[in-house]
C-alpha positions in Angstrom: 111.5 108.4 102.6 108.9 110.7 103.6 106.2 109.7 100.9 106.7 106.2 102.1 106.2 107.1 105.6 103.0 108.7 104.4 102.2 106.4 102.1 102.5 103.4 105.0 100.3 105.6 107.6 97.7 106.1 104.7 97.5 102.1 104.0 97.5 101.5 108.2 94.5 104.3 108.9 92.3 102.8 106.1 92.9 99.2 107.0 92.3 100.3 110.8 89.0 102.1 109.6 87.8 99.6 107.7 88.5 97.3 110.5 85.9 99.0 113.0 83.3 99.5 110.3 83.5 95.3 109.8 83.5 95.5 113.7 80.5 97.4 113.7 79.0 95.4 111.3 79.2 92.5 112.8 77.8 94.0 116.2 74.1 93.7 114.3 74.3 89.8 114.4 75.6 89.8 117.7 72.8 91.8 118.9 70.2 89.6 116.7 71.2 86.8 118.8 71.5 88.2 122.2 67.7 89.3 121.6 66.4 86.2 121.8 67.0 86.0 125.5 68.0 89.4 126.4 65.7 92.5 126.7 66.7 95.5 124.4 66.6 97.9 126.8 68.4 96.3 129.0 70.8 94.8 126.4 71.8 98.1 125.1 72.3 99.5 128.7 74.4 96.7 129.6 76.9 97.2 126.7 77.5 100.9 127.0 77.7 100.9 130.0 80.3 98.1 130.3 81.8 100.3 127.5 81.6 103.4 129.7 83.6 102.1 132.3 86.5 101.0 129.9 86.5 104.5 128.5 86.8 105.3 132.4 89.6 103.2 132.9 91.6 104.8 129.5 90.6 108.2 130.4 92.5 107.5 134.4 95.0 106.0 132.5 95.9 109.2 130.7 95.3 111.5 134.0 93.1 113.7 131.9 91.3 115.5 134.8 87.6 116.6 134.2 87.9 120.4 133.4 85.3 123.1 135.1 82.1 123.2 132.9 79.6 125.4 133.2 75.9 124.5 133.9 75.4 124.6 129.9 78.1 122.7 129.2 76.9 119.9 131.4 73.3 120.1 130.1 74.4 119.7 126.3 76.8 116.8 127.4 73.7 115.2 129.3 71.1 115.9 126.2 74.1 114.3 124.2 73.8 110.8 125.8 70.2 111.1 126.1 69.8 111.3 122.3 72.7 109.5 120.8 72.8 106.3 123.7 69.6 106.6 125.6 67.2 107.0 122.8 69.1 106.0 119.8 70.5 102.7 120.8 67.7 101.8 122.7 65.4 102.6 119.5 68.4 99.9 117.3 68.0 97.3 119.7 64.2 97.8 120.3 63.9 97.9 116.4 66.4 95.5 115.8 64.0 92.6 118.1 61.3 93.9 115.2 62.5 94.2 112.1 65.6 92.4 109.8 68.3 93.4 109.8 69.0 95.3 106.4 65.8 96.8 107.3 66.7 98.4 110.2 70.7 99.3 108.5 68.4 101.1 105.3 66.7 103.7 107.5 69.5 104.8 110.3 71.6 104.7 106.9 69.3 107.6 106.5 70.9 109.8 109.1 73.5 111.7 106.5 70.7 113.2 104.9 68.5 114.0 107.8 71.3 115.8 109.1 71.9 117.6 106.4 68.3 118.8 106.2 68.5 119.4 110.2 72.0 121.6 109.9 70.4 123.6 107.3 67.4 124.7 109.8 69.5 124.5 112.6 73.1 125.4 112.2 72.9 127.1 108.9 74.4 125.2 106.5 72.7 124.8 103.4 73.4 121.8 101.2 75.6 122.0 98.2 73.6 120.8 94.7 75.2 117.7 95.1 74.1 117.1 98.2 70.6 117.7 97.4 71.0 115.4 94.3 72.2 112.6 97.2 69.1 113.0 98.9 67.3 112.6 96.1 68.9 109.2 95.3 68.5 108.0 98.5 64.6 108.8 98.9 64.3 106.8 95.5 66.4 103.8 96.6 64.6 103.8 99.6 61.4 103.5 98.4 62.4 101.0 96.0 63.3 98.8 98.9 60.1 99.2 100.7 57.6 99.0 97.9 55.0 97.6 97.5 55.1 98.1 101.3 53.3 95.3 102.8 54.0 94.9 106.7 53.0 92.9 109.7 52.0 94.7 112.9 54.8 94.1 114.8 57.2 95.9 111.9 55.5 98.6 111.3 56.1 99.0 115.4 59.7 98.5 114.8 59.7 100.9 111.6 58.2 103.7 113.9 61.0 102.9 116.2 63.8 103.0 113.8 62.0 105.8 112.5 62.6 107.4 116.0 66.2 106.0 116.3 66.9 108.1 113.0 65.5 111.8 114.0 67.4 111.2 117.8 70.8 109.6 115.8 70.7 113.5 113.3 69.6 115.5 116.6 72.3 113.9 118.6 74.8 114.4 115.3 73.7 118.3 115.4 74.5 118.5 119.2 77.5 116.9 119.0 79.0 119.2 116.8 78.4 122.2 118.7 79.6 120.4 121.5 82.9 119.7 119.7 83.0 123.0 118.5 83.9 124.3 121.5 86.3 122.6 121.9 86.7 122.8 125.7 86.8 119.1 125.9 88.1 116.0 124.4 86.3 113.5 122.0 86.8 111.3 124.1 86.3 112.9 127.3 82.7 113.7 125.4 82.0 110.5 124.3 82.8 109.1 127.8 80.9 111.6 130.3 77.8 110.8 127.0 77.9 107.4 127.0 77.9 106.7 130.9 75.1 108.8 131.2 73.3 107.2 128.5 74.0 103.7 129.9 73.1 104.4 133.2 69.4 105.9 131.5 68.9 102.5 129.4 69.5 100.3 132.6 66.9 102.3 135.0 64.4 102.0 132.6 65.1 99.1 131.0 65.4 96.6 133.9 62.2 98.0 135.8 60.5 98.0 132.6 61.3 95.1 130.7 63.4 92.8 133.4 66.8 90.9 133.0 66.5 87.6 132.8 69.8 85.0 134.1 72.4 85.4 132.2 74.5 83.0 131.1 78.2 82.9 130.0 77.5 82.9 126.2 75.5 86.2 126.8 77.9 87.8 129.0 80.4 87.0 126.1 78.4 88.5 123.8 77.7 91.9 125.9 81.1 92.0 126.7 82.4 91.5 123.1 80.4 94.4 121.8 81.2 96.8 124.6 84.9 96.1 125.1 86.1 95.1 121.2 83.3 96.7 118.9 82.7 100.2 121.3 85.8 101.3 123.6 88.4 99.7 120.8 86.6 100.5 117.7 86.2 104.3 118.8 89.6 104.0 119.6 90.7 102.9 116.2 88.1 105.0 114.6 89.1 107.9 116.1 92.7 107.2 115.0 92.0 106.3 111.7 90.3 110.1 111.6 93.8 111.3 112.2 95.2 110.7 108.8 91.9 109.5 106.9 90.1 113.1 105.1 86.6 113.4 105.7 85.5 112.2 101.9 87.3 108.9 102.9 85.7 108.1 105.9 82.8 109.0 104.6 83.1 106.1 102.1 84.9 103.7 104.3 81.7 104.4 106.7 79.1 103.6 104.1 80.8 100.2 103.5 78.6 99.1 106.2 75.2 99.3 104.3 76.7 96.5 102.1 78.4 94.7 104.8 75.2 94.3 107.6 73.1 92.8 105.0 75.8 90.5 104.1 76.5 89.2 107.2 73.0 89.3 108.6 72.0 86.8 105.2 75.6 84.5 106.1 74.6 84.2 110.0 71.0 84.9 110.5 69.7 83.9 107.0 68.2 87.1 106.1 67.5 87.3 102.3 67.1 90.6 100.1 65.1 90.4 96.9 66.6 91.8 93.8 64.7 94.9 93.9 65.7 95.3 97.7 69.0 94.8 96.5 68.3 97.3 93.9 67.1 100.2 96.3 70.7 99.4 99.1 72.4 100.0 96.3 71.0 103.4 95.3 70.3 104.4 98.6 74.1 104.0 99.5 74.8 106.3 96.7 72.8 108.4 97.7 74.1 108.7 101.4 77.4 108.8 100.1 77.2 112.2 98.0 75.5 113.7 100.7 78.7 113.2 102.9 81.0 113.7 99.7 79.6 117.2 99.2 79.5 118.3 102.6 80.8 121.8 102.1 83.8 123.0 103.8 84.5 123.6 106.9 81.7 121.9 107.8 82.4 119.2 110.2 81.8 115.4 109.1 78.5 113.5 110.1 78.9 111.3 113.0 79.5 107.7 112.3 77.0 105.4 113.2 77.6 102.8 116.1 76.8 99.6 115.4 
């Protein structure tokens, strides 16, 4: 019976991964409608940090005392949630009040490949041939979607943005594994200690800056929905999931969600793709997904994106 066992674990860690990735899917129309009252900046700082303090609450639960880090330690844990929650969700959610959605999912679907590009200068690993023939496919899918490109003002603000939210999302994907590297703390101790500082960046400028207008209950619903269910339990899952699921599978089950945001964003919010938009998701995504495929070993996986 110990195939079965195996077999059953298998079936329960994909299910449970393609769970979150739906999960974070659906955060993109949840943060498309709480934009039309809510301040990014603000918006974003709410829901992590509301997330933060469930990841509290879990990480007292397990008595998992904070262990003695030294002065670097702490800086790279502080850059971490400056670049991955300060500075990349703020740029989603800034970009997000700018551009559609698929938009927006196209080019922080990009990260894969910037970080490829970035570990080679950085950490040393150079990308396999496949790789390189990914990120080929994914510059021409990419500039199928956007040509001819023909944009207002206010989106080519919000592309800049993304474009921002893209190089911090790869920066903060380099850091992060060095930071797991060493291995003298948790995932989720990292994510945790990350994410509160983050939070706590995005709602001392964000409120000052922008404001925070009244909320009411369908808006507290909303933040709370994305920080409780589709950040503290999706990582939760996720990270599970990572327990049984190789990297190549994640990988894929991951890049399910450049099919699934546009999707959803044309069900609920009425956004509409072209053919030749459809064209350039679909080679993009192929792209992407031999650049995580050929990842050569041991190289750790890419971080998922958030949604």
């Amino acid at each position: 019976m110990p195939f079965a066992r195996s077999s059953s674990a298998h079936t329960r860690a994909v299910l449970s991964a393609l769970g979150v990735t739906f999960l974070w899917s659906t955060s993109w129309v949840l943060i498309k409608i709480g934009l039309r009252d809510i301040p990014p900046l603000a918006f974003a700082g709410l829901r992590y940090g509301m997330a933060a303090v469930c990841l509290v609450g879990i990480v007292s639960f397990r008595r998992a005392g904070l262990p003695h880090l030294s002065r670097r330690a702490w800086a790279e844990l502080v850059g971490l949630g400056v670049l991955f929650y300060a500075v990349t969700q703020g740029a989603q959610f800034v970009a997000l009040s700018l551009l559609p959605a698929a938009t927006l999912n196209l080019i922080l679907g990009l990260s894969p490949l910037t970080v490829a590009l970035l570990g080679a200068r950085l950490l040393g690993e150079r990308p396999t041939g496949g790789q390189w023939l990914g990120i080929v496919i994914a510059f021409v899918g990419t500039g199928t979607y956007f040509y001819p490109l023909q944009l207002a003002s206010a989106q080519a603000v919000g592309l800049g943005v993304g474009a921002l939210g893209l190089l911090a999302n790869a920066l903060s994907s380099v850091l992060g594994r060095h930071v797991n590297r060493r291995g003298d703390l948790s995932p989720l101790m990292v994510t945790t200690i990350s994410m509160g500082i983050g939070s706590i960046l995005l709602l001392g400028v964000g409120i000052p800056i922008q404001g925070l207008p009244p909320l009411g209950a369908v808006h507290w619903a909303i933040v709370g929905w994305l920080a409780v269910v589709n950040t503290a339990v999706a990582f939760t899952l996720w990270n599970y999931s990572l327990r049984t699921l190789p990297a190549s599978e994640s990988s894929v089950i991951n890049n399910t969600m450049l099919i699934q945001i546009p999707i959803l964003a044309w069900v609920a919010l009425g956004e509409r793709l072209a053919g030749r938009e459809i064209v350039g998701l679909a080679l993009a995504g192929v792209g992407m997904l031999l650049v995580q495929l050929c990842i050569p070993r041991p190289t750790p996986t890419v971080r998922s994106r958030v949604g």
